[in-house]
N, CA, C and O atoms as a CHARMM CRD file, in Angstrom:
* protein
*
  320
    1    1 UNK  N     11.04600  32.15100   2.83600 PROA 1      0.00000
    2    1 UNK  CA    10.26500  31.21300   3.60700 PROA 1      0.00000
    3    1 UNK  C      8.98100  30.84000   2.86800 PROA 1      0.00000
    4    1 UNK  O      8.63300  29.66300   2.77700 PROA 1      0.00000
    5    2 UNK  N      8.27000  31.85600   2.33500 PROA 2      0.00000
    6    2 UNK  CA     6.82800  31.55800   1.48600 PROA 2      0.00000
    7    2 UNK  C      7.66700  30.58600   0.38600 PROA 2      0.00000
    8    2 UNK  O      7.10200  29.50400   0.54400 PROA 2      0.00000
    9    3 UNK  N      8.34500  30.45500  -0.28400 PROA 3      0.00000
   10    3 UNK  CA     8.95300  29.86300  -1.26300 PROA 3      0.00000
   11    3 UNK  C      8.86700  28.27800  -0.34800 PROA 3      0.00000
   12    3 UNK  O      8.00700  27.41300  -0.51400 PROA 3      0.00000
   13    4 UNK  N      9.68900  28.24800   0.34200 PROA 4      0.00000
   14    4 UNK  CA     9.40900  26.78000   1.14100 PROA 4      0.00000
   15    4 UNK  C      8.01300  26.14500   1.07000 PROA 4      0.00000
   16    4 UNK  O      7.51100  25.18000   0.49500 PROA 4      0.00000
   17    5 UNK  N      7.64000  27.03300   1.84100 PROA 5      0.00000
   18    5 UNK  CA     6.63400  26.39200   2.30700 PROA 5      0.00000
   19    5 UNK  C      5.39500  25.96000   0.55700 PROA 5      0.00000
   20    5 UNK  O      4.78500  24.92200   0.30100 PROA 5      0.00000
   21    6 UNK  N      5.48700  27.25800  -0.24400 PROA 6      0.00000
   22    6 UNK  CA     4.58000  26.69200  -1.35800 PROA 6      0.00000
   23    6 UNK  C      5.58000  25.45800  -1.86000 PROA 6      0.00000
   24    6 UNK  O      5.01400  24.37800  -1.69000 PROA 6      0.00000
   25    7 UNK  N      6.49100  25.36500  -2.25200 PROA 7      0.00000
   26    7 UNK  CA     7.21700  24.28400  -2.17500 PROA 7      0.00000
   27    7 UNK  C      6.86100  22.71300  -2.14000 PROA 7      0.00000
   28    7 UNK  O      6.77000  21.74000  -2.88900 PROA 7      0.00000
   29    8 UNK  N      6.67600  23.20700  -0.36900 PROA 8      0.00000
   30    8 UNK  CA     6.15400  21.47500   0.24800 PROA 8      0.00000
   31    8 UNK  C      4.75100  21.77000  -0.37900 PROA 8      0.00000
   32    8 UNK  O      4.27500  20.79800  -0.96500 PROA 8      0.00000
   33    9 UNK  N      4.26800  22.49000  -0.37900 PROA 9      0.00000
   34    9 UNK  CA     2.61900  22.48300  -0.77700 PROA 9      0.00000
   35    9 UNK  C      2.46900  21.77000  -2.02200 PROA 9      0.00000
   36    9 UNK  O      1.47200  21.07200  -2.20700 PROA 9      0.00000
   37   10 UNK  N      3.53300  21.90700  -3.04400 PROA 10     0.00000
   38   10 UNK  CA     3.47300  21.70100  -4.43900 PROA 10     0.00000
   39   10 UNK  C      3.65500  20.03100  -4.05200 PROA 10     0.00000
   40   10 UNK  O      2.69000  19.30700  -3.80800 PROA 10     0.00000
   41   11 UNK  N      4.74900  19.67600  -4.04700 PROA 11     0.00000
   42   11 UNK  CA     5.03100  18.33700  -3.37400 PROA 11     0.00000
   43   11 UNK  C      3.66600  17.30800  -2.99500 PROA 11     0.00000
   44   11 UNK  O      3.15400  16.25100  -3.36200 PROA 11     0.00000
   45   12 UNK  N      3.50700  18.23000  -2.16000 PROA 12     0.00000
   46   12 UNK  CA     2.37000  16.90600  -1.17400 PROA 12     0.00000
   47   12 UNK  C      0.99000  16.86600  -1.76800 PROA 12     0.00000
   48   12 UNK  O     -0.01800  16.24600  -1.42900 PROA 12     0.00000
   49   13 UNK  N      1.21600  17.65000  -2.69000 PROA 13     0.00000
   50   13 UNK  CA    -0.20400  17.66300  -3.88100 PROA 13     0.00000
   51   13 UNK  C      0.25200  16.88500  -5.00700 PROA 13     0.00000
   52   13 UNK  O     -0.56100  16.41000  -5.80000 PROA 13     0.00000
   53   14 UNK  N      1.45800  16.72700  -5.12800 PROA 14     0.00000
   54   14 UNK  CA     1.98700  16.10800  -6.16800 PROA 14     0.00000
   55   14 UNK  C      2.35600  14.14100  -6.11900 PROA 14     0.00000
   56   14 UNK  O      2.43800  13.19600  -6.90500 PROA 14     0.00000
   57   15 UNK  N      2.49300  14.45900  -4.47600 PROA 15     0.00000
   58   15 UNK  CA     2.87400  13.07300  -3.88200 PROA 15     0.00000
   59   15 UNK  C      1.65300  12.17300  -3.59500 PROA 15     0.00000
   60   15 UNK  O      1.62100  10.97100  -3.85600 PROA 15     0.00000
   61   16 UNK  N      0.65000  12.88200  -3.02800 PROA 16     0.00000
   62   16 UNK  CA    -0.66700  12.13200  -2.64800 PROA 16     0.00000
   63   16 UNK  C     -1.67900  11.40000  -3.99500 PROA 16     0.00000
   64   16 UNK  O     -2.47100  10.46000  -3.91700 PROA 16     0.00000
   65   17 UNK  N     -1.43600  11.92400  -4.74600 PROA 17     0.00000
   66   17 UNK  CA    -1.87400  11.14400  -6.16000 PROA 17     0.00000
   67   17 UNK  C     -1.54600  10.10100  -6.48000 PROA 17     0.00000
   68   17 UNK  O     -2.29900   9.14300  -6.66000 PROA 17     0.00000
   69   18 UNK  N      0.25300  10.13000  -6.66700 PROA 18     0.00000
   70   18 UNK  CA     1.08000   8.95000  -7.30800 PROA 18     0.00000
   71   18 UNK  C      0.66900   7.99900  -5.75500 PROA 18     0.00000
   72   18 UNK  O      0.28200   6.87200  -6.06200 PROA 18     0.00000
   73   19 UNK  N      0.67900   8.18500  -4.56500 PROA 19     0.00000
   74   19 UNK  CA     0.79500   7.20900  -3.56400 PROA 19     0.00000
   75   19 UNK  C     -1.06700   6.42100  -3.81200 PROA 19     0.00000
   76   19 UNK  O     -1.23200   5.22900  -3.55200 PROA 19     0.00000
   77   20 UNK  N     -2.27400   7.31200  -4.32600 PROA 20     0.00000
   78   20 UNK  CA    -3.13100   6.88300  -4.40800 PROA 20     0.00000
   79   20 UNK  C     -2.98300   5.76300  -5.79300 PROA 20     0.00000
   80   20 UNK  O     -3.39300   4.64400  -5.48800 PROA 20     0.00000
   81   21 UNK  N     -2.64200   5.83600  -6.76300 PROA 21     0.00000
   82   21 UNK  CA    -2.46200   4.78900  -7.73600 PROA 21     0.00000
   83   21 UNK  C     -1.54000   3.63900  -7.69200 PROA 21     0.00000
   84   21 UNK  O     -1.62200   2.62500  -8.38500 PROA 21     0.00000
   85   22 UNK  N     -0.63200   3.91900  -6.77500 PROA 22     0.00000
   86   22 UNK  CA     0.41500   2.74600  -5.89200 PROA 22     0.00000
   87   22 UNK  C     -0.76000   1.42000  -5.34900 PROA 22     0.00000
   88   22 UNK  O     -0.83100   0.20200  -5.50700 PROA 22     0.00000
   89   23 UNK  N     -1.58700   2.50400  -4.63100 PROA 23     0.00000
   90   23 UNK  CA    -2.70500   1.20000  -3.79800 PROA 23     0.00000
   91   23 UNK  C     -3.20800   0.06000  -4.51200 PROA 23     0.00000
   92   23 UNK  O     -2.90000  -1.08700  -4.18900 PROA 23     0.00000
   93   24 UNK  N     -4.02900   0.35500  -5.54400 PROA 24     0.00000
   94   24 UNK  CA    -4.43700  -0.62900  -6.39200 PROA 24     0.00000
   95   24 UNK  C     -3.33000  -1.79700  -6.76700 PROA 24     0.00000
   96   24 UNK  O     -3.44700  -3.00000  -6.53700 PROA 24     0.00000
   97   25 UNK  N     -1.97100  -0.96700  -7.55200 PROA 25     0.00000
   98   25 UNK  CA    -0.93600  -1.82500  -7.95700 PROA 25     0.00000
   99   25 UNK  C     -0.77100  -2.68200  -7.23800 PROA 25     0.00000
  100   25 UNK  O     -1.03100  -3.83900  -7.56900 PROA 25     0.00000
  101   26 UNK  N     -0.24400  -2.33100  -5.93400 PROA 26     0.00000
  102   26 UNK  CA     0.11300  -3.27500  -4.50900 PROA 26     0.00000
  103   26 UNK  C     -0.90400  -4.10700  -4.23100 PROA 26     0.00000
  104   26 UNK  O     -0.40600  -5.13600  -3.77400 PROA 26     0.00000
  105   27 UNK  N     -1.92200  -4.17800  -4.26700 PROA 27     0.00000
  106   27 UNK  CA    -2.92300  -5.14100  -4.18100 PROA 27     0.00000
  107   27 UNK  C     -3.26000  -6.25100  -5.15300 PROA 27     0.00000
  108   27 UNK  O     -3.56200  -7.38400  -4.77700 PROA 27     0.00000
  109   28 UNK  N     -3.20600  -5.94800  -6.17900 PROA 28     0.00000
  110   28 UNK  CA    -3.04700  -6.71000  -7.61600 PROA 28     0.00000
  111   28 UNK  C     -1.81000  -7.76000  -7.85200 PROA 28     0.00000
  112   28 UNK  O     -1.92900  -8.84100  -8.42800 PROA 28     0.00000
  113   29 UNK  N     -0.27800  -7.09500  -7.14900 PROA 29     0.00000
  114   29 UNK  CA     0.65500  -8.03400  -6.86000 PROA 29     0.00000
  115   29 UNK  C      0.31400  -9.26100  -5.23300 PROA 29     0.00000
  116   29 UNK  O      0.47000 -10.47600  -5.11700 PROA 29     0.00000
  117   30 UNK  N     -0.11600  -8.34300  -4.37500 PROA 30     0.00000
  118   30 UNK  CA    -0.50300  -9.54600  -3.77400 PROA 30     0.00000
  119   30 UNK  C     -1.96800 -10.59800  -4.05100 PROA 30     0.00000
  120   30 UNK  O     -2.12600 -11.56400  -3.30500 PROA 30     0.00000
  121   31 UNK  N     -2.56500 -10.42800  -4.70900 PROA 31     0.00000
  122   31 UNK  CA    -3.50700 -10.89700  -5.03600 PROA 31     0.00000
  123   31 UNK  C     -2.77300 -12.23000  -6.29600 PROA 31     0.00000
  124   31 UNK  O     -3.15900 -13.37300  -6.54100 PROA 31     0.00000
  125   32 UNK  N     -1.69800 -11.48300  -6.81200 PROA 32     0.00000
  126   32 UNK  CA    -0.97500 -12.60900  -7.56800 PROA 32     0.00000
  127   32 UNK  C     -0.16700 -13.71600  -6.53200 PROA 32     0.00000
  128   32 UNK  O     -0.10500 -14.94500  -6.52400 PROA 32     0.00000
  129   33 UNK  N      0.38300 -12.71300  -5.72000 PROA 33     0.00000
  130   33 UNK  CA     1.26300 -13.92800  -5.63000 PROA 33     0.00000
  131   33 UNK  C      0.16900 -14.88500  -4.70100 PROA 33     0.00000
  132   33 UNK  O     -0.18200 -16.04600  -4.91100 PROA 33     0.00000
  133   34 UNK  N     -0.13800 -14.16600  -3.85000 PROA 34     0.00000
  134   34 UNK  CA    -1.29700 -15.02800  -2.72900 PROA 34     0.00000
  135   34 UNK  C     -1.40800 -16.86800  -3.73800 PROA 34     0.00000
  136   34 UNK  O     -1.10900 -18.00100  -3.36300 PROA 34     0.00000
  137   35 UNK  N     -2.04200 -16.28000  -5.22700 PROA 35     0.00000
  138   35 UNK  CA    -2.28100 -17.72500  -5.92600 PROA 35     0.00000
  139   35 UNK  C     -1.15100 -18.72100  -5.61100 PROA 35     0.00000
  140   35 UNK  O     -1.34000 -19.84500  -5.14700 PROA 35     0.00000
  141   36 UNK  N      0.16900 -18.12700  -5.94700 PROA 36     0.00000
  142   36 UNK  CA     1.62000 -18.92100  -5.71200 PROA 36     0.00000
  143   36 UNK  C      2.29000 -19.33300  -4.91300 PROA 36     0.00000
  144   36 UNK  O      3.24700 -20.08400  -5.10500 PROA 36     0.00000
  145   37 UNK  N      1.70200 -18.69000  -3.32600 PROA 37     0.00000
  146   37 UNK  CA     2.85800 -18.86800  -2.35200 PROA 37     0.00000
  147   37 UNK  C      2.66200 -20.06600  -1.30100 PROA 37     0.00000
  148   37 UNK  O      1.55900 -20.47600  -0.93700 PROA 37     0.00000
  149   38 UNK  N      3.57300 -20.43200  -0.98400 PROA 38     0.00000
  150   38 UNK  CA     3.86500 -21.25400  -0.21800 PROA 38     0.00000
  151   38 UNK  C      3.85200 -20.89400   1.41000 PROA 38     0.00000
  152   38 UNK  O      4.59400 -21.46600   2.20700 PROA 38     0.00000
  153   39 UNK  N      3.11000 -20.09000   1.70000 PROA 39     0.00000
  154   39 UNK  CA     3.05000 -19.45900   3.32200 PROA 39     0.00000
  155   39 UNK  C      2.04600 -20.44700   3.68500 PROA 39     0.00000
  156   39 UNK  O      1.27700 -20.86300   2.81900 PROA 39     0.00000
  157   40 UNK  N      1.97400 -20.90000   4.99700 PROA 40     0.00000
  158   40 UNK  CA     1.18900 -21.59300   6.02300 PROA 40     0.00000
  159   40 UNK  C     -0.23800 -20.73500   5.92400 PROA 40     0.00000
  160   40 UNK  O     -0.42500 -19.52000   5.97900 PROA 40     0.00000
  161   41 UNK  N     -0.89800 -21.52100   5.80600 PROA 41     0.00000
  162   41 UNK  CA    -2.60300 -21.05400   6.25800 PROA 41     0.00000
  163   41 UNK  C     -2.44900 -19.60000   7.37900 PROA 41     0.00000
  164   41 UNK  O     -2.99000 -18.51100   7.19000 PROA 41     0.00000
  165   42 UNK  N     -1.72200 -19.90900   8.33300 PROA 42     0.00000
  166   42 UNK  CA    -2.22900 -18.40100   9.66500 PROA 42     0.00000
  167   42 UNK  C     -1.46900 -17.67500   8.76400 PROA 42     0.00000
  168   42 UNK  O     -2.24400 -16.73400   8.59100 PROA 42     0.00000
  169   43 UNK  N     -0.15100 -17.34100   7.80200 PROA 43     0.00000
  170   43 UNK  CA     0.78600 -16.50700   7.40800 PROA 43     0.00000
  171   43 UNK  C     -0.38300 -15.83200   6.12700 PROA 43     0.00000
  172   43 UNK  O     -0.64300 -14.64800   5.91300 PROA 43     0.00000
  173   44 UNK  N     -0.77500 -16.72700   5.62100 PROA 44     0.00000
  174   44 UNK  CA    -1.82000 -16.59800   4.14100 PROA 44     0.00000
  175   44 UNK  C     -3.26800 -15.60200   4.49700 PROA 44     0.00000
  176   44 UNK  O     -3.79800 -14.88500   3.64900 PROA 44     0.00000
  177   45 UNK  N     -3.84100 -15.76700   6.19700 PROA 45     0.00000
  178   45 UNK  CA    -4.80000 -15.34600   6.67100 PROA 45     0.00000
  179   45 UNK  C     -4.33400 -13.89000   7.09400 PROA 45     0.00000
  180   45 UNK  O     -5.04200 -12.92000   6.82200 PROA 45     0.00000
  181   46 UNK  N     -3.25400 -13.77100   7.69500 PROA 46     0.00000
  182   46 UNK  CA    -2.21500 -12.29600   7.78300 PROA 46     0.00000
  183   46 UNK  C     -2.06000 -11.65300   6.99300 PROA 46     0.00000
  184   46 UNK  O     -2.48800 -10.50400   7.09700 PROA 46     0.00000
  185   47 UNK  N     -1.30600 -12.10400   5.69400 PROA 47     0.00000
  186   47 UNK  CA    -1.50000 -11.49000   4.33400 PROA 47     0.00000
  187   47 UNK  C     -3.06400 -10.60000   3.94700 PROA 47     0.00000
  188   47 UNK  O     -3.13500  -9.38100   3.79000 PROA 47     0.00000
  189   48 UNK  N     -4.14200 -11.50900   3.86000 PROA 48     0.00000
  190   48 UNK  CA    -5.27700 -11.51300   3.50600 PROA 48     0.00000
  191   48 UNK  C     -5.84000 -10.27100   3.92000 PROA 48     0.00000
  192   48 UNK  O     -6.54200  -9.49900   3.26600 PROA 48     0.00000
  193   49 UNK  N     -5.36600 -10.16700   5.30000 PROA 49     0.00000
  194   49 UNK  CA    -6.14800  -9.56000   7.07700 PROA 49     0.00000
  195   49 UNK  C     -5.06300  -7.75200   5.90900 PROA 49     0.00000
  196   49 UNK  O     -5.77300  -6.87000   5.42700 PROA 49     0.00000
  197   50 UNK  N     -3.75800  -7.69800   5.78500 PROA 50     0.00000
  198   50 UNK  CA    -3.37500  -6.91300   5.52800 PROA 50     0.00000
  199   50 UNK  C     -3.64600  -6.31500   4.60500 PROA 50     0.00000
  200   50 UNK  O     -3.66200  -5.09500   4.76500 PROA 50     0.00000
  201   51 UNK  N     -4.00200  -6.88400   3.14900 PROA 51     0.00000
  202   51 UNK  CA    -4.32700  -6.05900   2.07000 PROA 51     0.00000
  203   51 UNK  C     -5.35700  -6.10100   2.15100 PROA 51     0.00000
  204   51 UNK  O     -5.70700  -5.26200   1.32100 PROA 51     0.00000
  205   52 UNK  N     -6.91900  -6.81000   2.92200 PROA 52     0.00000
  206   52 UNK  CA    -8.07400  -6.05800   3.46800 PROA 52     0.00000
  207   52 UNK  C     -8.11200  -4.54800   3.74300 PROA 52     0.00000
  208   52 UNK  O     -8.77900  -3.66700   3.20100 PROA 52     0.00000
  209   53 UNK  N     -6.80600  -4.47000   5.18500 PROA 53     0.00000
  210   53 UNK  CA    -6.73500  -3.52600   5.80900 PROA 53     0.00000
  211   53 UNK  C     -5.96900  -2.28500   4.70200 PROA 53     0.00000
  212   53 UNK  O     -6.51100  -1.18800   4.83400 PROA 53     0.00000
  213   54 UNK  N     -5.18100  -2.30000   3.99000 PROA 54     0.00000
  214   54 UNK  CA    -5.15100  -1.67200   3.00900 PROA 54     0.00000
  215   54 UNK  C     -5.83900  -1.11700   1.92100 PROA 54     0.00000
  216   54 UNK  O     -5.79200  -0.02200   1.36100 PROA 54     0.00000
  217   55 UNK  N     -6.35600  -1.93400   1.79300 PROA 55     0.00000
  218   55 UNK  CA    -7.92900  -1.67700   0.47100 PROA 55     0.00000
  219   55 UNK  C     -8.64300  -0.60300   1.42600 PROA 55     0.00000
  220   55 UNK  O     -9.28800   0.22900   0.78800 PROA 55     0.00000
  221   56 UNK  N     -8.66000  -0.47600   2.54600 PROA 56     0.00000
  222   56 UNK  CA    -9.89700   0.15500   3.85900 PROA 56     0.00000
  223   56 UNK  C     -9.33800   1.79200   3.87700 PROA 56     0.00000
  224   56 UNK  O     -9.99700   2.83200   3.86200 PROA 56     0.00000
  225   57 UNK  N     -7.76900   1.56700   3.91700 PROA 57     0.00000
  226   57 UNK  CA    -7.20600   2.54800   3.88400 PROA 57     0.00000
  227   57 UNK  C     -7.01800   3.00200   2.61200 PROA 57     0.00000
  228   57 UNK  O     -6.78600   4.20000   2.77400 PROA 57     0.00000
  229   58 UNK  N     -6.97600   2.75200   1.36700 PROA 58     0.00000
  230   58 UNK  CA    -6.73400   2.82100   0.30700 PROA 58     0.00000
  231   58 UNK  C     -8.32400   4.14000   0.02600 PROA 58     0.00000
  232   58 UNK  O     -8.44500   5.31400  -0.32500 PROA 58     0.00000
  233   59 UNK  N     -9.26300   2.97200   0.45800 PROA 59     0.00000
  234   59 UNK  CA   -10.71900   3.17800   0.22400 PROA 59     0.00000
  235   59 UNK  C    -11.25400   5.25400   1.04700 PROA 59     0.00000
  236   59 UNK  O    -12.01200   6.10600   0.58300 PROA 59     0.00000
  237   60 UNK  N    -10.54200   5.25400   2.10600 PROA 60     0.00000
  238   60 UNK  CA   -10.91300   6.20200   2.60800 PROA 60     0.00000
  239   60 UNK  C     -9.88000   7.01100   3.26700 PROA 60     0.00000
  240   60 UNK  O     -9.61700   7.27700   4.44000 PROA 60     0.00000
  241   61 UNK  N     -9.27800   7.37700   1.88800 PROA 61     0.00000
  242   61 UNK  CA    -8.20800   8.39800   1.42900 PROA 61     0.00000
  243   61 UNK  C     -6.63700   8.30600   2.00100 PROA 61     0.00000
  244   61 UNK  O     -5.71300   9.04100   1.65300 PROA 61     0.00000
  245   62 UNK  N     -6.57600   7.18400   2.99300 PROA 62     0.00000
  246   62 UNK  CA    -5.20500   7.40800   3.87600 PROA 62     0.00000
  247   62 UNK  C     -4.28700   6.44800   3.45000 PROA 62     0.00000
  248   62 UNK  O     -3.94600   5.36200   3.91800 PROA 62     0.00000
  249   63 UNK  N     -3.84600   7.29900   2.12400 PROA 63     0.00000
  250   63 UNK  CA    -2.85900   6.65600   1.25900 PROA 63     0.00000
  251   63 UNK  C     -1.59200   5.79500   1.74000 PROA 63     0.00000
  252   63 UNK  O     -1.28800   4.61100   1.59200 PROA 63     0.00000
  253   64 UNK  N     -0.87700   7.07400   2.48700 PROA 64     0.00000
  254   64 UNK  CA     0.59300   6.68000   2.83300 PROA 64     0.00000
  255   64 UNK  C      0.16800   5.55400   4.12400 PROA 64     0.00000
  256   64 UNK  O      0.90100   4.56600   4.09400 PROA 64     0.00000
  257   65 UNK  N     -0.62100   5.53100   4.96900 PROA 65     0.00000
  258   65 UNK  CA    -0.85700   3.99200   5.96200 PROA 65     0.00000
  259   65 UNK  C     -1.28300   3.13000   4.81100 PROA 65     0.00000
  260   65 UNK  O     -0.75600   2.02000   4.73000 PROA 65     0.00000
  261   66 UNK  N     -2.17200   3.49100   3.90200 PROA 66     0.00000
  262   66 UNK  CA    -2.30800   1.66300   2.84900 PROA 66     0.00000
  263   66 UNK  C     -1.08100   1.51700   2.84700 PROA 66     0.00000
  264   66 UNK  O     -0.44700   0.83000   3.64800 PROA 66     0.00000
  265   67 UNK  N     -0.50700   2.35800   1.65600 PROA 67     0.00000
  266   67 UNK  CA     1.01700   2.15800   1.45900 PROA 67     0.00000
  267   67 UNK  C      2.12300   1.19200   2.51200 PROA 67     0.00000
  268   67 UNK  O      3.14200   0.59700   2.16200 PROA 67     0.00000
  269   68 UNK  N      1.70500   1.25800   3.45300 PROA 68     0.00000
  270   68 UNK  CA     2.89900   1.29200   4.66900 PROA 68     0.00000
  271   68 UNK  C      1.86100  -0.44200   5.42700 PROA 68     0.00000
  272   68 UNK  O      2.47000  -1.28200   6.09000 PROA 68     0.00000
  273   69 UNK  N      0.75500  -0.53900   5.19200 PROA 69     0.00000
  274   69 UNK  CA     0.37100  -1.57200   5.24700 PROA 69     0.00000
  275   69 UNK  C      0.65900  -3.00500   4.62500 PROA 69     0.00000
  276   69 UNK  O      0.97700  -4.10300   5.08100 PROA 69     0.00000
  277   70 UNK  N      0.35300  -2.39000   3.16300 PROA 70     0.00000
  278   70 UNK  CA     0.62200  -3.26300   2.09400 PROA 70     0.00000
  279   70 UNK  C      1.98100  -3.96300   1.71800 PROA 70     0.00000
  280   70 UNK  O      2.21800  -5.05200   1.19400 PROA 70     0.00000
  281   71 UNK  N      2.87900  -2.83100   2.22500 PROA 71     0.00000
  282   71 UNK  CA     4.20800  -3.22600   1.85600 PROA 71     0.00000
  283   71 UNK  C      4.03700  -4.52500   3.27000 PROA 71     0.00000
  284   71 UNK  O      4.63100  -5.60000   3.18600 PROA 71     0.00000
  285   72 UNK  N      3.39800  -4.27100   4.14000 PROA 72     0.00000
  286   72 UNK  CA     4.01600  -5.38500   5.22600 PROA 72     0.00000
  287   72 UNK  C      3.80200  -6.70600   4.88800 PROA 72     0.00000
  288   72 UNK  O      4.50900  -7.64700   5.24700 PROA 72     0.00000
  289   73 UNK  N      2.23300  -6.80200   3.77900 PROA 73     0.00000
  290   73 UNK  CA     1.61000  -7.92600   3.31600 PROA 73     0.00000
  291   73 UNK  C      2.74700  -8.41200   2.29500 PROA 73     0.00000
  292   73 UNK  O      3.06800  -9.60000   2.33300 PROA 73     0.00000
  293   74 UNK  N      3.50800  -7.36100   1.18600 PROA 74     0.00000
  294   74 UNK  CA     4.12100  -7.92500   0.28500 PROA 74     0.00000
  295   74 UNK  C      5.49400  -8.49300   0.79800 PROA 74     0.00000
  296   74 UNK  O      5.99900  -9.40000   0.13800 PROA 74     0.00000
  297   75 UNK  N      6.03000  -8.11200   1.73300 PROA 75     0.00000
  298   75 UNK  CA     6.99300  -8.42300   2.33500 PROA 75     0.00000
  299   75 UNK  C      6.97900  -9.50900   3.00300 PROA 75     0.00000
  300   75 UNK  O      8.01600 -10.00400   3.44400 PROA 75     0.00000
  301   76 UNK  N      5.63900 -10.10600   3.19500 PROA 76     0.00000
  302   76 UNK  CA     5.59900 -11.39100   3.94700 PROA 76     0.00000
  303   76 UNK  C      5.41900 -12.08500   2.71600 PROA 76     0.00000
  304   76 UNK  O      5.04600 -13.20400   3.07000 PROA 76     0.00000
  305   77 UNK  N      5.46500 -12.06300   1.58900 PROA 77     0.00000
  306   77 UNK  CA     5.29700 -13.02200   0.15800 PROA 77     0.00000
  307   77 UNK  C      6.34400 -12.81100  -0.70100 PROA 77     0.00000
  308   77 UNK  O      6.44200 -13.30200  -1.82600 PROA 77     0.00000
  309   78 UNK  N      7.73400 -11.50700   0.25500 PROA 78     0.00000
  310   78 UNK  CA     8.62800 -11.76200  -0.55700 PROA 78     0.00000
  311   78 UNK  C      8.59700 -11.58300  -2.03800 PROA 78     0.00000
  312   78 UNK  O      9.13100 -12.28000  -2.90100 PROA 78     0.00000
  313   79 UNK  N      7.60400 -10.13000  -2.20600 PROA 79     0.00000
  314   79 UNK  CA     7.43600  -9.22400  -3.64000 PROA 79     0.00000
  315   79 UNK  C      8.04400  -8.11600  -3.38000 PROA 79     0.00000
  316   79 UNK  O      8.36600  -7.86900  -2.21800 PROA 79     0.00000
  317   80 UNK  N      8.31900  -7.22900  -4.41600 PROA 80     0.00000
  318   80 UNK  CA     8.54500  -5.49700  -4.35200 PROA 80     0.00000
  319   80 UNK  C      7.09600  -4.80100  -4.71700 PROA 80     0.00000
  320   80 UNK  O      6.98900  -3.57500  -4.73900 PROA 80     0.00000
């Protein structure tokens, strides 16, 4: 059981890093495409409103919600 559990310990020390250098990336692609896309003004202001709200979360440590934010922004511009 101690084996498990240091385990996940190793993991989620290992995971919270790579998800902190994800943030920036994800923002940098929407910041590209934002220049390119063809979304309506309120869809473009949503976007905007989201990788704000990501950068916020990004900014004060709560990686996996940026993460889970951002993807909603890139998904409305139709990026990975």
């Amino acid at each position: 059981m101690k084996t498990v559990i240091r385990a996940a310990i190793i993991l989620a020390l290992t995971v919270a890093p790579a998800m902190a250098f994800q943030c920036p990336a994800d923002i940098a692609k929407i910041n590209q495409a934002l220049q390119t896309t063809s979304l309506s003004d309120a869809e473009k202001a949503q976007v905007i409103a989201l990788r704000d709200q990501g950068q916020a979360l990004h900014d004060a440590g709560q990686h996996q919600q940026s993460v889970d934010t951002l993807a909603q922004a890139k998904q409305m511009l139709g990026i990975e």
